[in-house]
C-alpha distance (Angstrom), angle and dihedral (degrees) to the residues before:
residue distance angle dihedral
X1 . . .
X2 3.76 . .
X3 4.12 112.7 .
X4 3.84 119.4 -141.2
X5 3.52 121.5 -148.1
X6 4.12 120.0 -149.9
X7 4.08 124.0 -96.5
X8 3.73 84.8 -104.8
X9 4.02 102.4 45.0
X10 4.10 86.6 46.5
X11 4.25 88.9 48.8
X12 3.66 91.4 51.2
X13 3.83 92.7 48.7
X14 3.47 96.8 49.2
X15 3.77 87.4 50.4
X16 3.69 92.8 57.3
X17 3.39 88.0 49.3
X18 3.72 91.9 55.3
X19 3.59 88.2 55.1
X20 3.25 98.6 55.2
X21 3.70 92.3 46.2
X22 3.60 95.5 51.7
X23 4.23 89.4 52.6
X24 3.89 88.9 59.0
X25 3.81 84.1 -103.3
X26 4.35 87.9 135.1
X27 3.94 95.0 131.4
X28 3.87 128.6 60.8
X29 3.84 119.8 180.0
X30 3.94 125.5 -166.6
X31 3.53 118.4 -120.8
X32 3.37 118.3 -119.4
X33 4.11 120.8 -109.0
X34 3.68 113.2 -124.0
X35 3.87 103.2 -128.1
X36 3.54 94.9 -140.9
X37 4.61 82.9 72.5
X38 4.22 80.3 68.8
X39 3.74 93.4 81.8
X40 3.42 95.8 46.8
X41 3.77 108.0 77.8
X42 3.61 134.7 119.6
X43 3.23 117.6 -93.8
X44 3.73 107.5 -101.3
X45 3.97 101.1 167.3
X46 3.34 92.5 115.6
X47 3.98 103.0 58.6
X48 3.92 91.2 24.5
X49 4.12 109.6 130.2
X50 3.76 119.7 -112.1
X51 4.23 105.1 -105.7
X52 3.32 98.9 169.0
X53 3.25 92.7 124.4
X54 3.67 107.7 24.1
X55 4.04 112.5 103.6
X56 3.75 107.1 -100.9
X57 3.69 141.1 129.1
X58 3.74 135.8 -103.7
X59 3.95 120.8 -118.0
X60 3.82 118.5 -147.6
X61 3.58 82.3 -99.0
X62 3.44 104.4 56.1
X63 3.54 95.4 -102.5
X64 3.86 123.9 141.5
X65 3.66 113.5 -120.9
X66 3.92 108.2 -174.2
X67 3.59 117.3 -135.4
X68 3.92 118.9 -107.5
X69 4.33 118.6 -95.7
X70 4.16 90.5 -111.6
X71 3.15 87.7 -143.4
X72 4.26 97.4 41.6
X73 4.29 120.1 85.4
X74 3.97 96.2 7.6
X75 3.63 108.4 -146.5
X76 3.72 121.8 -91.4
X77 3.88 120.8 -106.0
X78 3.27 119.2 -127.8
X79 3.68 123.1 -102.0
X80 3.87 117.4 -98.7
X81 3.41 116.6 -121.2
X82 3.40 126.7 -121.1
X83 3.37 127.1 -98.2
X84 3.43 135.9 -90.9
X85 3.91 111.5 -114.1
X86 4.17 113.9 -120.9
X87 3.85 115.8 -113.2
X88 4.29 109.7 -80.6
X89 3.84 105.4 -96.6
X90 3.70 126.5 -130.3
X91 3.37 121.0 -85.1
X92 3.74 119.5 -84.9
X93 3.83 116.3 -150.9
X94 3.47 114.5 -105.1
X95 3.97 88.7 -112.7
X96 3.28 98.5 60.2
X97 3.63 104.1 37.4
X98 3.88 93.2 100.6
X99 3.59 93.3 63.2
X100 4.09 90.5 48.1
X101 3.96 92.0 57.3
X102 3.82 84.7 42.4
X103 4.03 90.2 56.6
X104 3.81 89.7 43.9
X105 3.90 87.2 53.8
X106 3.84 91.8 45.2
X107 3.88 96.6 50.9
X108 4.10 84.7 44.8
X109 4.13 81.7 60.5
X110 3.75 117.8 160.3
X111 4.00 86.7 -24.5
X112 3.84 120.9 -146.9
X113 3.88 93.3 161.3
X114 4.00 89.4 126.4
X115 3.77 140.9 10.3
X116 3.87 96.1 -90.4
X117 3.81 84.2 87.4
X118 3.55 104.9 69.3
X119 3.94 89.3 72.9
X120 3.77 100.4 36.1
X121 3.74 115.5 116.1
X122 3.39 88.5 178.2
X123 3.95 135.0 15.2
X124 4.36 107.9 -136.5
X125 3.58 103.6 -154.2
X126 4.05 101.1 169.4
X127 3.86 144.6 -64.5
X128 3.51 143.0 -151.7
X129 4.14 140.2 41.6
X130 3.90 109.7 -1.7
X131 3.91 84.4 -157.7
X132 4.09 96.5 47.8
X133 3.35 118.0 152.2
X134 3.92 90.8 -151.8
X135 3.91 126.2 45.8
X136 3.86 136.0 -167.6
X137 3.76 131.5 -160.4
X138 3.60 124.1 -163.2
X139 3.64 135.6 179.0
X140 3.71 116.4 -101.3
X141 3.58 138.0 -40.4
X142 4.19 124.3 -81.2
X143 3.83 135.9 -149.2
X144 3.89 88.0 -77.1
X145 3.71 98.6 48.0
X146 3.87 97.0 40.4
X147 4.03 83.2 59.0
X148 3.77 96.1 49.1
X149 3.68 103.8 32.6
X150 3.81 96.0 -126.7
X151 3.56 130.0 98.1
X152 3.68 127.6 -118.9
X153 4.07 97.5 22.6
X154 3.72 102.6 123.7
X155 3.86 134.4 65.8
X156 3.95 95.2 -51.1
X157 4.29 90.4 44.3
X158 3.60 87.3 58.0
X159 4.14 99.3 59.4
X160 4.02 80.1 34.1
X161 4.09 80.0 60.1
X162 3.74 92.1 44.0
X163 3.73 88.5 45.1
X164 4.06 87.9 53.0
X165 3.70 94.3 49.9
X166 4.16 94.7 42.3
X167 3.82 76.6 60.9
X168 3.78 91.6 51.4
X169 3.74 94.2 -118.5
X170 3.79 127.3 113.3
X171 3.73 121.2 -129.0
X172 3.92 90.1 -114.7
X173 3.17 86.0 62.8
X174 3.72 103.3 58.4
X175 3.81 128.9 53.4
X176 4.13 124.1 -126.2
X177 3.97 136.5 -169.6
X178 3.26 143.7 159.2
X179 4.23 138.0 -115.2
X180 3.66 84.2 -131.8
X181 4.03 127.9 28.6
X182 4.02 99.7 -159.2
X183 3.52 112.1 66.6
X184 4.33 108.4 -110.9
X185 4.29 107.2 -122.7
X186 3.39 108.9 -86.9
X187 3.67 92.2 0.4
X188 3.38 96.3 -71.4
X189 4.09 128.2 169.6
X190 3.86 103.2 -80.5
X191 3.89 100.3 -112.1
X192 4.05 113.5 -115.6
X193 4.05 84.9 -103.1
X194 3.78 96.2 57.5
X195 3.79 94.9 42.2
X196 3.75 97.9 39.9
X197 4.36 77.5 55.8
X198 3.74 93.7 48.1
X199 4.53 104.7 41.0
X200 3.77 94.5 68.6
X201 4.31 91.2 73.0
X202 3.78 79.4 31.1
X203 3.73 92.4 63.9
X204 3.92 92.1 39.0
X205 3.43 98.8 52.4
X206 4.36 84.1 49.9
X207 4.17 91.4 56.4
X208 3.60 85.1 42.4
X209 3.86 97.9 53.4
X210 3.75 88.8 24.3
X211 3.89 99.4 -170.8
X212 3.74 121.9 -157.4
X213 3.78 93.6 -127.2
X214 4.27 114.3 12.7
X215 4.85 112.9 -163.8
X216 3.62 113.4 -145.9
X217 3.56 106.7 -151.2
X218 3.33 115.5 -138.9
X219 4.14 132.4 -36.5
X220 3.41 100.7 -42.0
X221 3.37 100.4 43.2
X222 3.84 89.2 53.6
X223 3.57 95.8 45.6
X224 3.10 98.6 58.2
X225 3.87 103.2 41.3
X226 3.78 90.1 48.4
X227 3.83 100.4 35.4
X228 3.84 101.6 -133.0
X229 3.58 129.9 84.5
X230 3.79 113.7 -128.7
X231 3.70 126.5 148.3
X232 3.75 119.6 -83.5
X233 3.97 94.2 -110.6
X234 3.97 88.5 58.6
X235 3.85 88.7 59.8
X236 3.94 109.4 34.4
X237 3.91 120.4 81.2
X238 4.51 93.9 44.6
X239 3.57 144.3 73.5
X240 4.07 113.7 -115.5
X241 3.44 118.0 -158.0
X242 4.54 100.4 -119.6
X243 3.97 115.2 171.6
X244 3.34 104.4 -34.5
X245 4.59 93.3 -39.8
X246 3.46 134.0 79.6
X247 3.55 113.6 -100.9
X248 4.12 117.5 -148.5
X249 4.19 118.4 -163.8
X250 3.46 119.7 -144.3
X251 3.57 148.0 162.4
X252 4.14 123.4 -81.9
X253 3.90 115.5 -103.8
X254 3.98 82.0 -137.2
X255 3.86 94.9 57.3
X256 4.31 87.1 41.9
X257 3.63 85.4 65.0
X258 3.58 96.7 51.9
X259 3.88 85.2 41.3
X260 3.66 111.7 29.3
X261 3.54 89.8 177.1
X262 3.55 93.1 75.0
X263 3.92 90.4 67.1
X264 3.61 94.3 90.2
X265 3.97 91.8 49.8
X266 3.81 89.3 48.7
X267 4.14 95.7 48.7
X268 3.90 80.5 58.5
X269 3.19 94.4 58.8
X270 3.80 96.5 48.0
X271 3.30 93.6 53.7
X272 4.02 90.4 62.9
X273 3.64 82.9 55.2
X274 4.06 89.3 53.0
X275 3.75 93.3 42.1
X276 3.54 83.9 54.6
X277 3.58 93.8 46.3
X278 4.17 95.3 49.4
X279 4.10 84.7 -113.2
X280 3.53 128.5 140.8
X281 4.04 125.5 -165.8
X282 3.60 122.9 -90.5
X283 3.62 124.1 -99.8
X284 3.82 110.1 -101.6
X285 3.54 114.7 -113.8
């Protein structure tokens, strides 16, 4: 019989989960049993069930293995991989780069190319300088985002905004997308399918903008750009070589406001990004 777990007890799990996510913690692996632990059980005999004649199988030692419900714990499929990444484009002049991202947006149209669309309320294709020097790619759009049709606008786009300025840059002045362009249900992890859908006008619209230094914020964002899945402390603190820019890993403003501690960690890493950029911090008011 299946259990179910509470509203409350499901909320916090998925929150944990998020956490984890959000540290580059995306892959768990089951450590293997030494066989030699087999031969040191309890002995059960007295309170073991009669099987006789329930189907099973016979181990080499005589033990009774029962056979699998068909129809219980379905296998798991395996994990798509990721994409390969398109060719780098030529360069488009900085003059006319507005009107490339606008033909990348018009040939995106009213998209239906995967099943993020069938909750969108609005699709968030990008915003800011076409010419910017400095890029950042997120995840996927929220609540706030999905309303407006622009990434980065709720809670989480306003420390990305006080992250921008604490560089001395306004957010004009940068440009910002998304892995995905449909916000996930319940702003969940886009799943390999929807992302590996969504990166190819993600990648165009980077050659067109073609930014000096480009942030991945958080996991997914890194995954995806760099095509390997590592955790996020493998990938922070360097410079990785990414079509031509440096790319910089860092933390997501949404997972620095559930862990403010991380703020400290994540100014590091922006100030790779400014190093890289020849910019120095702001004098403090």
């Amino acid at each position: 019989m299946a259990r179910t777990i509470d509203p409350g007890t499901r909320e916090a799990v998925l929150e944990r989960i998020r956490f984890y996510r959000d540290l580059g913690l995306t892959e768990f692996y089951r450590r293997p049993v030494d066989a030699s632990m087999h031969h040191v059980l309890p002995d059960l005999s007295a309170s073991e069930p009669d099987v006789s004649n329930t189907p099973g199988l016979a181990s080499e030692t005589g033990e009774f293995i029962p056979q699998r419900d068909s129809q219980e714990d379905p296998p798991i499929p395996p994990r798509k991989p990721i994409s390969i990444p398109p060719k780098i484009a030529s360069v488009v002049p900085s003059a006319d780069r507005a009107s490339a991202l606008q033909l990348i947006r018009d040939e995106i149209g009213d998209c239906t190319r995967c099943a993020l669309h069938s909750g969108r309320n609005k699709l968030v294709f990008g915003d800011g300088s076409p010419s910017a020097r400095l890029m950042f790619v997120g995840e996927g759009p929220g609540a706030d985002e999905d309303a407006q049709g622009l990434p980065f606008v709720g809670k989480a786009g306003q420390l990305l905004n006080n992250m921008i300025a604490a560089m001395g840059l306004k957010r004009e002045e940068v440009y910002i997308a998304n892995v995905v362009k449909c916000r996930p249900p319940g702003n969940r992890t886009p799943e390999p399918d929807e992302a590996n859908t969504c990166t190819p006008f993600l990648f165009r619209q980077i050659d067109v903008v073609r930014p000096q230094v480009l942030v991945a914020l958080g996991a997914t964002a890194a995954t995806y750009l760099l095509g390997q899945r590592q955790p996020l402390a493998g990938l922070r603190g360097r410079v990785h070589a990414f079509r031509g820019m440096h790319l910089i890993v860092t933390y997501h403003p949404a997972y620095l406001l559930r862990d403010p501690r991380q703020k400290k960690e994540a100014w590091a890493d922006l100030q790779i990004a400014m190093r890289e950029l020849g910019l120095k911090s702001p004098a403090k008011a």
